[in-house]
N, C-alpha and C positions, 0 to 999 in steps of 0.2 A: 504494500500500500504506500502511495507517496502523496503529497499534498494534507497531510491532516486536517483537517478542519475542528477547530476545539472552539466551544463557548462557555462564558464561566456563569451561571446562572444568580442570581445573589450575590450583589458587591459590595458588603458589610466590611466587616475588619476582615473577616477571611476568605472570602471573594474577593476582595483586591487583591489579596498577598496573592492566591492563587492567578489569575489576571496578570500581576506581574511575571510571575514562573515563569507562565505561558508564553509571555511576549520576550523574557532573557532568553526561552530555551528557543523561540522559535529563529532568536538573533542568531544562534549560534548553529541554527539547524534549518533548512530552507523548505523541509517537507513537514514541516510547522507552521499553522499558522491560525492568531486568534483571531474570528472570524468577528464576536462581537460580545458584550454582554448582558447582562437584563437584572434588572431591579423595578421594585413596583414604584422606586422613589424616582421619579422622570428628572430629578436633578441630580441624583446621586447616580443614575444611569449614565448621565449625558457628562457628567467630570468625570468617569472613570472610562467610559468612551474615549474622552479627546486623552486621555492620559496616556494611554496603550495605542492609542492611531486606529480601535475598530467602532465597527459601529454599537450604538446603544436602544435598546427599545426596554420597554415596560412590560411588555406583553412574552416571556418567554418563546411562547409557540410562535412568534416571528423570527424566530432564530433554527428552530426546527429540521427546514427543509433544506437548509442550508450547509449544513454543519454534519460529520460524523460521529463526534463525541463532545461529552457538555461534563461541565465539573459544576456540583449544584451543590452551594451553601447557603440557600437560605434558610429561616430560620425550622426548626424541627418539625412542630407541625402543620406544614407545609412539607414535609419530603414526602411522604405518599402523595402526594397528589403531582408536583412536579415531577419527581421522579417518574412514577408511572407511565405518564403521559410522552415521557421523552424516551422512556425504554420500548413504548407503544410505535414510537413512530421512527424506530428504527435505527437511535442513538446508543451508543455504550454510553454510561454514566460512572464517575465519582461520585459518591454522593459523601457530606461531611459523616461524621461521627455523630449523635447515632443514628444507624441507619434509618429510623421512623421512630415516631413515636409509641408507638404499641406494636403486641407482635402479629398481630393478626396483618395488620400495614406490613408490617414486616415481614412476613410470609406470603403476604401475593407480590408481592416487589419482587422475592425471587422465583418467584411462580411464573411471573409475567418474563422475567429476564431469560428464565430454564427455555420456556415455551419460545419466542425471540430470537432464541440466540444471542444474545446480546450480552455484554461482557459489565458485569456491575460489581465495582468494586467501594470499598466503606472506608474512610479516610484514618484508620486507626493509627495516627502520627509517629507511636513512637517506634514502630518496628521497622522504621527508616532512618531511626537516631544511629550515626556511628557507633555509639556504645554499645547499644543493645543486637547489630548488625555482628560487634566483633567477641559476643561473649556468648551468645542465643544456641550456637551449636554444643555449648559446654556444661549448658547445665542441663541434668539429668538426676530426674525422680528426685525433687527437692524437700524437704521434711518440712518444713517451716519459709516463710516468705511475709516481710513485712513491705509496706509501700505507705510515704507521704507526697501526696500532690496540695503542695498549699501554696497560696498567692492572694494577692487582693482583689478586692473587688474589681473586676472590670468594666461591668456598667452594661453588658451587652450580655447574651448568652442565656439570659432567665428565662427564657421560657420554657427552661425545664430546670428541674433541681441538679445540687452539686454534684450527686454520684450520678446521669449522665452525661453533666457536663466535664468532671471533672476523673471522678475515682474511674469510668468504664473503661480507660485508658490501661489504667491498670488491671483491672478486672479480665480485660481482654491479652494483656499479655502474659498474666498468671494463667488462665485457662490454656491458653496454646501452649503453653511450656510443660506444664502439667497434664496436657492431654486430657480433659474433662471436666465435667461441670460441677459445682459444691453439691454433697449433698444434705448440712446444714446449714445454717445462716444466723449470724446474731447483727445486732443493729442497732444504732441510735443516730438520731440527726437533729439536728435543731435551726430552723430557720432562724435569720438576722436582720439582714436586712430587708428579703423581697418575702413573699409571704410560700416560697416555698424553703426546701430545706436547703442551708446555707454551707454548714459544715457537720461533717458526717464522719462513723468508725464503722467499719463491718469483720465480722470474726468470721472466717469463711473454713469449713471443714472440706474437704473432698473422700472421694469415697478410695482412693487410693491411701490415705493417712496425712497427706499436706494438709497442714492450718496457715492458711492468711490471716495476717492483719493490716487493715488498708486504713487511711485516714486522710480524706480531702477535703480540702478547706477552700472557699473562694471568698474570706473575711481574715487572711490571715495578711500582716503586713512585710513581711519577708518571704520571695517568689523562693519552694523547694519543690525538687519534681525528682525522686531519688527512689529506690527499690534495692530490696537487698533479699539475697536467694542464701540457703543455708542447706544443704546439702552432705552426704554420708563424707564426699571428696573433697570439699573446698566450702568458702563461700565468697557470693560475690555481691560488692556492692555497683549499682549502675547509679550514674548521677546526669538525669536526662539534660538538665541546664547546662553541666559543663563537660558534656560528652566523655563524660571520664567513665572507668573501670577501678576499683580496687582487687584483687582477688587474694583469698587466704586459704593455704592451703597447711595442714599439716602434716609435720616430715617425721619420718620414720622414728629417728634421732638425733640428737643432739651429738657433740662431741663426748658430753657424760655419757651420753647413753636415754640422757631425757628428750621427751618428746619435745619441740618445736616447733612453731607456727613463722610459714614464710610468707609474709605480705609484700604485694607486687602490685604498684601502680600502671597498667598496659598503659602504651604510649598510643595513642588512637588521633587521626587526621581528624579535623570537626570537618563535619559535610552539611550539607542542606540538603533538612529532612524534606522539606516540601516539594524542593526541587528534585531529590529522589523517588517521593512517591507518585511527583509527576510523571519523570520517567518513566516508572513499573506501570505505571497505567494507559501511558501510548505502546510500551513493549505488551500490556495485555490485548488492549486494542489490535496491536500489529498479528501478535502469535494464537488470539483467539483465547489466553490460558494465565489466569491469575493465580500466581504465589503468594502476594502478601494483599491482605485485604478483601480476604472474600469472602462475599456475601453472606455464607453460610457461618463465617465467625463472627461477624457484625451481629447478625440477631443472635448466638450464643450469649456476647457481650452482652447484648439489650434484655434478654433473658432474664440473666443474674443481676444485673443493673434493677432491672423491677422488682426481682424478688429482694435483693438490700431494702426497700423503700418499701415493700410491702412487708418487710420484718420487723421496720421500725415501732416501736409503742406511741400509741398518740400523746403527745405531750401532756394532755389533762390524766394518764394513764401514771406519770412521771411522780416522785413523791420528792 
């Protein structure tokens, strides 16, 4: 296939970023190119049109028949309905994180993409992080696994609570590593600022014997986005902000004869994750065959994400 035709659907904070991708990669690539973008805001359309040099409309499906693949961030509930409609008309799709709102949305999305043909992949960011890129093949059958995503308020993103905006990130990388889904759940969350839940804990069991502990905050004043794996061989810490690795492993012996713990900082290139999981989604598009971000682990993610938020106790529950 040559000439791509990409549109980014929703140019919010993460529609532009994506937008931009699109227009660096297609500078650097000639069978690239952003065709235009679409937002319901006809001014926020028309600046980020002239920004990237394509055109802008309000109405998505004018960008439709034009185009062979669309990267659609707008906001959550809204992705069944956009998504759908563009998987219908014969587009591959990006769609953000999470992949819909409910699973039932989320089960005809790949129902519709299965039937299609069409290649639909779920923007889950961090399995594009150099860290997690250079450490993912290493860890194996993990005993324990703690994760914090905390950060400030952003102002944007609420229209769904912190564990889909924030912990399913995690959620979603602890399942794929661990091969399966929890099968207890403990929970608590407390909205803050918007009237849904703000920051949030979940105790995740699986039925293999891994216990998670996750804790995302979107009220916290210092941005950490960090995971740490603990395992029979090593352990490793990933620090998704500074693309770093620590791993700990213990050694046989010592010079006494006593056991030893050798801690190793990997030396890892930073990349750009967005601009990576761009690429894997024109290579999906081009090979027909998604490796990272497929559909079918996007609604696993959205799965567990519901059930965290359906484990919670109702705050008048709380003593």
């Amino acid at each position: 296939m040559s000439g791509l035709r990409l549109a980014v659907i929703g140019v919010g904070h993460m529609g532009k970023l994506h937008a931009q991708k699109v227009l660096a990669l297609a500078a650097r690539n000639s069978s690239v190119v952003l065709v235009g973008v679409a937002d319901l805001d006809a001014d926020r359309s028309a600046e980020i049109a002239e920004e990237v040099g394509a055109q802008g409309v309000t109405d998505f499906r004018d960008l439709l028949g034009e185009i062979d693949a669309a990267i659609v961030a707008v906001p959550t509930v809204r992705h069944y309905e956009v998504v759908s409609e563009t998987l219908s008309a014969g587009v591959d799709v990006l769609v953000e994180k999470p992949i819909a709102a409910t699973i039932p949305e989320a089960e005809k999305l790949l129902s519709i993409a299965r039937d299609g043909g069409r290649v639909l992949q779920v923007g889950h960011l961090e399995w594009f992080n150099a860290a997690m890129r250079k450490v993912a093949s290493s860890i194996r059958r993990p005993r324990f696994v703690e994760s914090h995503r905390l950060g400030p308020f952003p102002g944007r993103a609420t229209d769904v609570d912190v564990v889909r905006d924030l912990m399913i990130h995690d959620l979603d990388v602890i399942q794929r590593l661990v091969g399966e889904e929890p099968a207890r759940i403990e929970a608590i969350g407390v909205p803050v600022i918007t009237d849904r839940v703000d920051i949030a804990n979940a105790r995740v069991g699986f039925p293999g014997g891994c216990v998670a502990n996750l804790t995302a905050s979107r009220v916290s004043p210092t941005p950490m986005r960090r995971i740490r794996f603990f395992q029979r061989d090593g352990y490793f810490s990933i620090d998704f902000l500074e693309q770093a690795v620590v791993i700990a492993r213990r050694l046989e012996s010592g010079p006494d004869g006593r056991r030893e713990i050798d801690r190793q900082r990997l030396e890892i290139e930073p990349e750009d994750a967005l601009l990576s999981q761009l690429g894997s989604f024109i290579e999906a598009v081009r090979t027909r065959t998604v490796r990272a971000g497929a559909a079918h682990e996007g609604l696993a993610a959205l799965r567990t994400a519901l059930r965290v938020i359906d484990a919670m106790p109702p705050l008048d529950d709380l003593q």
